[in-house]
PyMOL commands that place a pseudoatom at each C-alpha (Angstrom):
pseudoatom trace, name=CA, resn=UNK, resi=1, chain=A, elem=C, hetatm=0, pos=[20.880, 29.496, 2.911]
pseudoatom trace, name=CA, resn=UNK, resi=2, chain=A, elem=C, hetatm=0, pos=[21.793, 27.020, 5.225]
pseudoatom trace, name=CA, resn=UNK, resi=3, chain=A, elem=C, hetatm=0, pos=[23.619, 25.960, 8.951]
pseudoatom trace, name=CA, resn=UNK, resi=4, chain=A, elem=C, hetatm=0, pos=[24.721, 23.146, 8.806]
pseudoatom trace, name=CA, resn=UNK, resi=5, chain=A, elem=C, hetatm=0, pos=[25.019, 21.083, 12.884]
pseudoatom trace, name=CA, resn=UNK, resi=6, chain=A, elem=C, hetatm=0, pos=[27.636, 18.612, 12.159]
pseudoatom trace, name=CA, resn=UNK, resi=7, chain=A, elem=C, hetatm=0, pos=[28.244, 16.225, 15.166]
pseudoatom trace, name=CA, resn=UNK, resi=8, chain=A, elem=C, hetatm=0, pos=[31.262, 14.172, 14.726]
pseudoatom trace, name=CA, resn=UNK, resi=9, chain=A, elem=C, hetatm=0, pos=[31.303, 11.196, 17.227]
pseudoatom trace, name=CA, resn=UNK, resi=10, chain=A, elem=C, hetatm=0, pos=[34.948, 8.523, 17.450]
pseudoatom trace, name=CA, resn=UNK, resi=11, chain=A, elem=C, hetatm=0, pos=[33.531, 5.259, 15.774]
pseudoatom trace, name=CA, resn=UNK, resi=12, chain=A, elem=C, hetatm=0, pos=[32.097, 2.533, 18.196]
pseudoatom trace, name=CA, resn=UNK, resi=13, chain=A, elem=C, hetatm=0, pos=[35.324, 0.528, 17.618]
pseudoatom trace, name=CA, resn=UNK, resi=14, chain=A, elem=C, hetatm=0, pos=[37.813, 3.488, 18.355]
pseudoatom trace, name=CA, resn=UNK, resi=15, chain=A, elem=C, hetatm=0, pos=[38.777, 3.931, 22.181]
pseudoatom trace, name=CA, resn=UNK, resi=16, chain=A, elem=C, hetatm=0, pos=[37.500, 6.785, 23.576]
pseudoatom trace, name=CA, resn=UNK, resi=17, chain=A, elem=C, hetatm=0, pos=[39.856, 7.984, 26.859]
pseudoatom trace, name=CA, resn=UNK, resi=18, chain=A, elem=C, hetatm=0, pos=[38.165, 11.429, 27.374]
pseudoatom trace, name=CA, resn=UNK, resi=19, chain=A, elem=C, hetatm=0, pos=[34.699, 9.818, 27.499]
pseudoatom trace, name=CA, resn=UNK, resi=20, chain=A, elem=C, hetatm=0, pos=[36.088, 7.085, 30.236]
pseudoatom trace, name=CA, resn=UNK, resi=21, chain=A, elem=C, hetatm=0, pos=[37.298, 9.888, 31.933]
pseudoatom trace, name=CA, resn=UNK, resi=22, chain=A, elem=C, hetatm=0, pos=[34.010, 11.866, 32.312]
pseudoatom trace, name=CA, resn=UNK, resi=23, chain=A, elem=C, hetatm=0, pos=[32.612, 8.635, 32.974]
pseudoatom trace, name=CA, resn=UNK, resi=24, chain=A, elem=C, hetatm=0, pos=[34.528, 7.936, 35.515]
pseudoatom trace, name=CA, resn=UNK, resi=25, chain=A, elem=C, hetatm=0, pos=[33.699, 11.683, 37.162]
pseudoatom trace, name=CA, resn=UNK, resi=26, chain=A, elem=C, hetatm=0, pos=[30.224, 11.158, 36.525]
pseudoatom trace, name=CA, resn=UNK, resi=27, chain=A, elem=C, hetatm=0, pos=[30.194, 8.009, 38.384]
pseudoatom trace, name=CA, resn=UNK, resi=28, chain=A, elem=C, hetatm=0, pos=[32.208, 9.285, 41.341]
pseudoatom trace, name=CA, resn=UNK, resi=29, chain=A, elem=C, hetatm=0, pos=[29.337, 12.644, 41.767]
pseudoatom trace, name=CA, resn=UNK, resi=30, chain=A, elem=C, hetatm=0, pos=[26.986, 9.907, 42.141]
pseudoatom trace, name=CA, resn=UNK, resi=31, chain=A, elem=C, hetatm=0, pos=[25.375, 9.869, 38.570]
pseudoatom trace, name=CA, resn=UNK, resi=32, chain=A, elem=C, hetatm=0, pos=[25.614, 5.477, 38.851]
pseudoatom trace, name=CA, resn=UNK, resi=33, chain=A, elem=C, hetatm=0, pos=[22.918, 5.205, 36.414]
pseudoatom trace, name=CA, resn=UNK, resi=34, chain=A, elem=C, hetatm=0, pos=[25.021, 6.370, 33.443]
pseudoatom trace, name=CA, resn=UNK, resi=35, chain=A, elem=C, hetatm=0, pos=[26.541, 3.249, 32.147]
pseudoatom trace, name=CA, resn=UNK, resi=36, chain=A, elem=C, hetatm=0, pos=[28.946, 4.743, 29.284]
pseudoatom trace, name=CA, resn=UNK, resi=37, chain=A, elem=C, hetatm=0, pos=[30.070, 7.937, 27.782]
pseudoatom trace, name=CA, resn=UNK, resi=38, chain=A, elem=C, hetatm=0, pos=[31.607, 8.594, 24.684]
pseudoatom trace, name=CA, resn=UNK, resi=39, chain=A, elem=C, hetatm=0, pos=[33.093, 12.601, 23.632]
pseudoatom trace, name=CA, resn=UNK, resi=40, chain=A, elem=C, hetatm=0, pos=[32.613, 14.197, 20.348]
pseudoatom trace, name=CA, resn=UNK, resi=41, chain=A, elem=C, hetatm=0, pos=[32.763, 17.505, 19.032]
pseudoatom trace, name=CA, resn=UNK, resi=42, chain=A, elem=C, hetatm=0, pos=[30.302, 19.533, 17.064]
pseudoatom trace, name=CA, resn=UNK, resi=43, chain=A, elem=C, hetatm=0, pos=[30.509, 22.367, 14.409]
pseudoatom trace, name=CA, resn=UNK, resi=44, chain=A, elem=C, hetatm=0, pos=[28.056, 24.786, 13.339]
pseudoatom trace, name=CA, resn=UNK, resi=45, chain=A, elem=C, hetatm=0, pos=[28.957, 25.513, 9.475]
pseudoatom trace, name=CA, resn=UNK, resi=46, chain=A, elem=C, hetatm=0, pos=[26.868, 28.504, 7.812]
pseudoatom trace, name=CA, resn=UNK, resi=47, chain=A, elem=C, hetatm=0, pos=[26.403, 27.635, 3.835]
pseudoatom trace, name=CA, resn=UNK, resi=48, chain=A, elem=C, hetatm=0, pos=[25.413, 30.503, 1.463]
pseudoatom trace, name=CA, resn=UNK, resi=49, chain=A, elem=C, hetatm=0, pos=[23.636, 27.766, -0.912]
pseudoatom trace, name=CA, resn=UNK, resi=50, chain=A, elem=C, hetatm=0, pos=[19.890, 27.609, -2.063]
pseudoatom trace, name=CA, resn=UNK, resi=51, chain=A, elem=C, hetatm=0, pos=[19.049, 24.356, -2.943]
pseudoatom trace, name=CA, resn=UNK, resi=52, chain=A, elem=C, hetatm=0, pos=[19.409, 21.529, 0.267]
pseudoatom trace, name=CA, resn=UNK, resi=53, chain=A, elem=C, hetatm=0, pos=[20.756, 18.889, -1.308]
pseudoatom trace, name=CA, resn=UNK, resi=54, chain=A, elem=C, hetatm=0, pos=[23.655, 21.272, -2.779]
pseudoatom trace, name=CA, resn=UNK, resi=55, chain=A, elem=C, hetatm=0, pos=[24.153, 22.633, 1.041]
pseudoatom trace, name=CA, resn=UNK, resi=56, chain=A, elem=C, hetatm=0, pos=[24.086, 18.816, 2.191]
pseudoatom trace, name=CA, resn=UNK, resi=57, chain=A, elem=C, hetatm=0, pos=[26.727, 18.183, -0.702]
pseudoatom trace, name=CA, resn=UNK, resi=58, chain=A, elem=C, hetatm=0, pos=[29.119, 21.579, 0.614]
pseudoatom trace, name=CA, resn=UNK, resi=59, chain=A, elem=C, hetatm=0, pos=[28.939, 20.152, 4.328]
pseudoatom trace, name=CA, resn=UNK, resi=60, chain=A, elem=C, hetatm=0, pos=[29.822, 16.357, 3.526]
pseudoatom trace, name=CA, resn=UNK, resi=61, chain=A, elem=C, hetatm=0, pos=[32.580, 16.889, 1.434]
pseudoatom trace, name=CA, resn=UNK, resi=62, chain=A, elem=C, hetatm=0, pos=[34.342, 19.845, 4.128]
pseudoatom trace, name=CA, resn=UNK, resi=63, chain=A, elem=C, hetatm=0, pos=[33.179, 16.823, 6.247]
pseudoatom trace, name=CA, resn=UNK, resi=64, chain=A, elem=C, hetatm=0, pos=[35.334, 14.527, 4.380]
pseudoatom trace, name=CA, resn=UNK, resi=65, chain=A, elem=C, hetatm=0, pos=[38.315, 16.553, 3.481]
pseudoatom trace, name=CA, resn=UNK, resi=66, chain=A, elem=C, hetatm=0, pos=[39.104, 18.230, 7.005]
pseudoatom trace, name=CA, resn=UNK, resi=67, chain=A, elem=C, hetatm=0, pos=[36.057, 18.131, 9.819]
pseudoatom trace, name=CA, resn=UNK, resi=68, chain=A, elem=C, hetatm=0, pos=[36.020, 14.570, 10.551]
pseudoatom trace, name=CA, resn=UNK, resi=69, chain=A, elem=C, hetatm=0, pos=[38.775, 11.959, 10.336]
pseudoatom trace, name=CA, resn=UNK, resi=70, chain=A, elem=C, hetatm=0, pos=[37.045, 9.381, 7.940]
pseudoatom trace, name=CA, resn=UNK, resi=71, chain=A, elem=C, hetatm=0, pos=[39.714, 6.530, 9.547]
pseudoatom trace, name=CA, resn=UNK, resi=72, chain=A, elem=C, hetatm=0, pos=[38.121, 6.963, 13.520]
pseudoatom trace, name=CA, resn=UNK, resi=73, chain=A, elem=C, hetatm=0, pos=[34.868, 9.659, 13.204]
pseudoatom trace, name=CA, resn=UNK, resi=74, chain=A, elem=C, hetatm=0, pos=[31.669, 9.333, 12.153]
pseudoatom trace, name=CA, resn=UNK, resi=75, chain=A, elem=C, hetatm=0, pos=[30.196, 12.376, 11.627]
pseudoatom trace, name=CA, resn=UNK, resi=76, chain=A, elem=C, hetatm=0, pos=[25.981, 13.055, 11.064]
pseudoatom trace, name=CA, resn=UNK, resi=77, chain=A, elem=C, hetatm=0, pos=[24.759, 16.545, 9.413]
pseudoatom trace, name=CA, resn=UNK, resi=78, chain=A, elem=C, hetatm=0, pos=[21.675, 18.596, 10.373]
pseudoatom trace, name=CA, resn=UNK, resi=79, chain=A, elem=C, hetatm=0, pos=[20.513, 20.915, 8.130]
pseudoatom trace, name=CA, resn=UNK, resi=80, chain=A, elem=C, hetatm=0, pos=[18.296, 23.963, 9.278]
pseudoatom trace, name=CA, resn=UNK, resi=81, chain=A, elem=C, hetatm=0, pos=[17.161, 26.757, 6.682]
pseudoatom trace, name=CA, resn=UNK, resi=82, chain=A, elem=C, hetatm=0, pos=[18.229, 30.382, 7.622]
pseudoatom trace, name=CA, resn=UNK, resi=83, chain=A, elem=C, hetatm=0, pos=[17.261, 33.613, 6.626]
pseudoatom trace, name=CA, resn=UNK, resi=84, chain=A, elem=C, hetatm=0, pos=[19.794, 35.898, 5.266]
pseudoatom trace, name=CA, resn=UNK, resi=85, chain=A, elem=C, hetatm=0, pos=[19.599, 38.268, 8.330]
pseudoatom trace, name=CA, resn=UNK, resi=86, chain=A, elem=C, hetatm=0, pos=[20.411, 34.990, 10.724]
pseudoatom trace, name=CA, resn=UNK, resi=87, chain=A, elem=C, hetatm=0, pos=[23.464, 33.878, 8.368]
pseudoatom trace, name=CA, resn=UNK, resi=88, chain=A, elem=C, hetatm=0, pos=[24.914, 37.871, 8.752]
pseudoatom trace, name=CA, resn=UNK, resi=89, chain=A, elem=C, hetatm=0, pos=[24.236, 37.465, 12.210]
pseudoatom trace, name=CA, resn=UNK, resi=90, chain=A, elem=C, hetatm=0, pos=[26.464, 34.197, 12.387]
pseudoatom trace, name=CA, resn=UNK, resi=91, chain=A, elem=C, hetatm=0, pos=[29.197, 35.882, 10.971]
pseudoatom trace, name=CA, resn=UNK, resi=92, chain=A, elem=C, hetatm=0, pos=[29.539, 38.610, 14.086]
pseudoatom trace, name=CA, resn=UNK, resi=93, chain=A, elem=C, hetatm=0, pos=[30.470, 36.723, 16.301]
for i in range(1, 93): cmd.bond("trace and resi %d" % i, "trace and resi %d" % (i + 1))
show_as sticks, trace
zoom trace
C-alpha cells in the first residue's frame, strides 16, 4: 500500500496571478529577498496496491484524467509505503 504526494505546479509558461499576488504581499511585509512565487496545489492520494510501479501507474493516470490539467499543470508524484493501519487511519478523517 501506498500514498501517493502529488504536487501539481501551473507550467513555467502559464501566468500565474495568485502567485504575483502573494508575491506582491510578501514583498510589501518586507520579505525583498524573495524574487518570484508561483501557487500550486497538492493532493495526498492513498492507493491500496502492492507493487510500486502499479501504485505509480494508479496515481499518473488519476493524474492525467482529472488531478492535473495536462494543457497548463505539471504535476510530480511521491510515493511513500504505508502500513495497512496508516492507510485505515487516512480514511478517518
Amino acid at each position: 500500500m501506498y500514498k501517493a504526494t502529488i504536487s501539481i505546479t501551473l507550467r513555467p509558461s502559464i501566468l500565474d496571478p495568485e502567485g504575483k499576488t502573494v508575491h506582491h504581499a510578501l514583498t510589501n511585509l518586507g520579505y525583498d529577498e524573495i524574487d518570484q512565487v508561483r501557487m500550486g496545489k497538492r493532493a495526498e492520494v492513498w492507493i491500496d496496491e502492492e507493487d510500486e510501479d502499479d501504485a505509480r501507474r494508479v496515481a499518473t493516470k488519476a493524474c492525467e484524467k482529472l488531478l492535473a490539467n495536462p494543457v497548463t499543470e505539471n504535476y510530480e508524484i511521491h510515493l511513500e509505503a504505508v502500513s495497512p493501519d496508516e492507510m485505515s487511519n487516512a480514511s478517518t478523517g
